[in-house]
C-alpha positions as CSV (number, residue, x, y, z in Angstrom):
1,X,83.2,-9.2,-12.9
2,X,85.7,-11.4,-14.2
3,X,89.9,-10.2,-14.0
4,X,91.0,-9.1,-17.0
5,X,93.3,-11.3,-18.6
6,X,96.5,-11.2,-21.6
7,X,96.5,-14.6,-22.8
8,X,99.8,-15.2,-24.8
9,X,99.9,-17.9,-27.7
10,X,102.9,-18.9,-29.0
11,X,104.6,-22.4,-29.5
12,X,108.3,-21.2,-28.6
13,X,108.4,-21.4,-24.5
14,X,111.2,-18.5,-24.0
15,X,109.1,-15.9,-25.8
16,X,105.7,-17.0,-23.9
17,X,107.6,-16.6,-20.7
18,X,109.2,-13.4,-21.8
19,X,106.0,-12.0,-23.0
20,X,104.1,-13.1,-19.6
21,X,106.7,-11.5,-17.5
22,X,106.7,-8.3,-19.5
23,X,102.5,-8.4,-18.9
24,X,102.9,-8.9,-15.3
25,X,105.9,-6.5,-14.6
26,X,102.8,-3.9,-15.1
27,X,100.6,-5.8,-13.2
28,X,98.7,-7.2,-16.2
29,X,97.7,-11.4,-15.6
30,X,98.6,-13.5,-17.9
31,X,98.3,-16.9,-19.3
32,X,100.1,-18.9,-21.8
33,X,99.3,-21.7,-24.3
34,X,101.4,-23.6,-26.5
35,X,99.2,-24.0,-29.2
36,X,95.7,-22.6,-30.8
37,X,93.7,-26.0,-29.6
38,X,95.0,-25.4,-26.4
39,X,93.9,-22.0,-26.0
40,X,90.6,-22.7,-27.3
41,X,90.1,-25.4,-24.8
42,X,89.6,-23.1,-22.4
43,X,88.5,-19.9,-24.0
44,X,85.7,-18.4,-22.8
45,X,84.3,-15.0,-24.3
46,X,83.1,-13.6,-21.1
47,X,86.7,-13.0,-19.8
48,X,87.9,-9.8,-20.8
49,X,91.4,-9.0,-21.8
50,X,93.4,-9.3,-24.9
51,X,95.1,-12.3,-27.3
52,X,99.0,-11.9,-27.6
53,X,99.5,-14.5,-31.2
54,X,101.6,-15.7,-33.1
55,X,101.2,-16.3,-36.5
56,X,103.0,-19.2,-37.7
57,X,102.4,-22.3,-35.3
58,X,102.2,-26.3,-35.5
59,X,98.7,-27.1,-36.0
60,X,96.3,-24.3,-36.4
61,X,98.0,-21.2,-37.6
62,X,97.3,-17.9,-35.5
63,X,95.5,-16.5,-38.8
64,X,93.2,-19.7,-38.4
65,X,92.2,-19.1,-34.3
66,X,91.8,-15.4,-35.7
67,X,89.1,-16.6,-38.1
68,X,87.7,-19.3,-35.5
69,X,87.3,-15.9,-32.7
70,X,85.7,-14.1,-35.3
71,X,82.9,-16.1,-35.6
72,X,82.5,-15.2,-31.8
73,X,79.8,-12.7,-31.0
74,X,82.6,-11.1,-28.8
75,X,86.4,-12.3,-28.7
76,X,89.5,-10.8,-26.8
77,X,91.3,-8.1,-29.3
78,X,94.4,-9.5,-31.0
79,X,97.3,-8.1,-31.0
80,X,100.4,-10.4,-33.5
81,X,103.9,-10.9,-32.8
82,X,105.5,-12.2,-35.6
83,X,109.1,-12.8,-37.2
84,X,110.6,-10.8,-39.9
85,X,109.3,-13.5,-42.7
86,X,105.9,-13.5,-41.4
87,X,104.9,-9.9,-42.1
88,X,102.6,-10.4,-45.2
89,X,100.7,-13.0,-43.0
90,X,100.8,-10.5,-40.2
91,X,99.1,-7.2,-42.3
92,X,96.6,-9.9,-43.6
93,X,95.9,-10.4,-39.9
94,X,95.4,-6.5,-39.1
95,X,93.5,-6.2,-42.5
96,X,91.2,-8.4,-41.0
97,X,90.8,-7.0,-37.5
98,X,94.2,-7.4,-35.3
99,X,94.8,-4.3,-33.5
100,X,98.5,-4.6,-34.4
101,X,101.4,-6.4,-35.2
102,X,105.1,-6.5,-33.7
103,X,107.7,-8.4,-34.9
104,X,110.1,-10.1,-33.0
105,X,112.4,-9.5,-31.3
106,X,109.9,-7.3,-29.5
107,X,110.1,-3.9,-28.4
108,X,108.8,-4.2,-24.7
109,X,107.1,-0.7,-24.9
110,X,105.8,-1.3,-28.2
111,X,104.4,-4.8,-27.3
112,X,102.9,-2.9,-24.4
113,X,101.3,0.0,-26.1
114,X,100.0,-2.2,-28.1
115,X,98.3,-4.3,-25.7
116,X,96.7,-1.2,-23.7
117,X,95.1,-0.1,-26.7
118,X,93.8,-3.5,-26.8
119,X,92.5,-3.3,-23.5
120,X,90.8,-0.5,-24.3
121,X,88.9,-1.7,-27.3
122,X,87.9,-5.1,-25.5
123,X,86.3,-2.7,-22.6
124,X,84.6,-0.9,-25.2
125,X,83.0,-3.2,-27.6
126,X,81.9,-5.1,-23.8
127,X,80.2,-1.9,-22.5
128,X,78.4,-1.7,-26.2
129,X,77.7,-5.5,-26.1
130,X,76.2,-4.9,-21.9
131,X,74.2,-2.2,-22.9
132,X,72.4,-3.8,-26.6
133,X,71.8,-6.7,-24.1
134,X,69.9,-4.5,-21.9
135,X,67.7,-2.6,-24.9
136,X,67.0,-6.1,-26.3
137,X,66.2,-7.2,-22.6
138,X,63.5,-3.8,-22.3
139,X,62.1,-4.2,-26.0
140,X,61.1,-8.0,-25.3
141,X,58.9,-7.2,-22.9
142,X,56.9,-5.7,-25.2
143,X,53.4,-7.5,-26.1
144,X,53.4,-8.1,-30.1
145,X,51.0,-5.1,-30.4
146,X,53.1,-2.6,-28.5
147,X,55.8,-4.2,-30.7
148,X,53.9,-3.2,-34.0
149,X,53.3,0.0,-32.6
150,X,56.9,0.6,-32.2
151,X,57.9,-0.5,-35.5
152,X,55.5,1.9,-37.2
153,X,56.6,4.8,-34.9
154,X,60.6,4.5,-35.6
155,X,59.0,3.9,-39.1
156,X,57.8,8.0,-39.2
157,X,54.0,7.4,-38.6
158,X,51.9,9.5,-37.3
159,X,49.0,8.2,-34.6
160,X,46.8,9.1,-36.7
161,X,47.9,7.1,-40.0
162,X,49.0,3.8,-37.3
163,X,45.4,3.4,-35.4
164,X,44.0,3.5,-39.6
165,X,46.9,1.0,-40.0
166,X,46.3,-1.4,-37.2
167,X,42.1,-0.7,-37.3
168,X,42.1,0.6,-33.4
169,X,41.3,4.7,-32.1
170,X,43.8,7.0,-31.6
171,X,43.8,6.7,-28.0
172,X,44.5,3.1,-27.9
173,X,47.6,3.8,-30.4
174,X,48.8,6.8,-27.7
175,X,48.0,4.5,-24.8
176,X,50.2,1.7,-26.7
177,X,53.3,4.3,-27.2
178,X,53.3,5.4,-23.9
179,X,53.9,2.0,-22.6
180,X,56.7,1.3,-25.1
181,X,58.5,4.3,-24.1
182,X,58.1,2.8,-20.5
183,X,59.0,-0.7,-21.4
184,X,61.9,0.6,-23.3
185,X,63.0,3.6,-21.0
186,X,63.2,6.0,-23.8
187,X,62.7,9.7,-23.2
188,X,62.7,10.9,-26.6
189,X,61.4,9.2,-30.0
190,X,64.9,9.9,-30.9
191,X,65.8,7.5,-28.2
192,X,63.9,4.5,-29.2
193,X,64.7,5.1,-32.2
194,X,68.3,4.7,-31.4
195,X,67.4,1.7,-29.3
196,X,66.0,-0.3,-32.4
197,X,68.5,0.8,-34.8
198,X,71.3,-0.5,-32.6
199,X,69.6,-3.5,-32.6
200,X,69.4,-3.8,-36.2
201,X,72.9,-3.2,-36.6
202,X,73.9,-6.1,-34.0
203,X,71.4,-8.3,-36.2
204,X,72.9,-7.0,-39.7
């Protein structure tokens, strides 16, 4: 599993190094970036950690690389420092998914709590992201009939109404659910049907 990382952008040097040192005073890495390009230059979504931006930079704006994560499937958590006539960008920033803001100069245990709670989201939203890749990885080894079986069991059919449906006995329907209960390593109907709606979130 990859280290989990604070990566600090911000185009003034003395508050990237102050930032970094605060982060590793607690034994949190970190790595700074001048700019927005150069950050995304090396991004990569499957490091976990958190961003530490600013919002008014040369080049793209932090409220831009906000917009350009978002269109990630899954991004590092936010969290904005900002200065004092910055603040209106900075809400607009939470409003649209920041954890929180700071404004400089920094509180060092506000910056901090901030970036825990972070953490703590980034680790969440990865454990949900690792387990809908596992449910999507069970449900597509279903055949296409067990998959239309499925369907019209998490629709509220009975066997009875799905073998008249799909023009096949009754047993062949039961034989067809066991196996996607299998496949899908449900125990309950409530389960799978848990399995599928989650999946149909992820896929809005």
């Amino acid at each position: 599993m990859k280290e989990t990382t604070i990566f600090i952008v911000d185009d003034d040097l003395q508050v990237r190094e102050a930032v970094a040192l605060l982060m590793e005073s607690v034994g949190l890495p970190a790595e700074t970036f001048g700019s927005a390009d150069e950050f995304l230059q090396q991004f990569d979504p499957e490091r976990p950690g958190c961003l530490i931006l600013d919002v008014r930079m040369p080049g793209m704006s932090g409220l831009e690389l906000q917009a350009r994560l978002a269109a990630e499937e899954i991004h590092p958590p936010i969290v904005i420092i900002t200065g004092h006539g910055d603040v209106p960008m900075a809400v607009r920033a939470v409003q649209a998914g920041a954890v929180d803001f700071i404004e400089k100069p920094f509180n060092d245990q506000a910056l901090l709590d901030s970036v825990h709670k972070a953490l703590e989201l980034d680790a969440r939203r990865r454990g949900q992201a690792r387990e809908l890749a596992d449910i999507r990885r069970r449900l597509d080894r279903l055949t296409p009939r067990e998959r239309q079986v499925m369907d019209l069991v998490v629709a509220g059919l009975r066997n009875k109404v799905i073998a008249a449906e799909l023009g096949v006995s009754q047993s062949t329907v039961e034989a067809h659910r066991a196996r996607v209960m299998e496949k899908a390593g449900a125990r309950t109907l409530s389960d799978l049907m848990r399995m599928v709606l989650a999946l149909e979130l992820q896929d809005g």
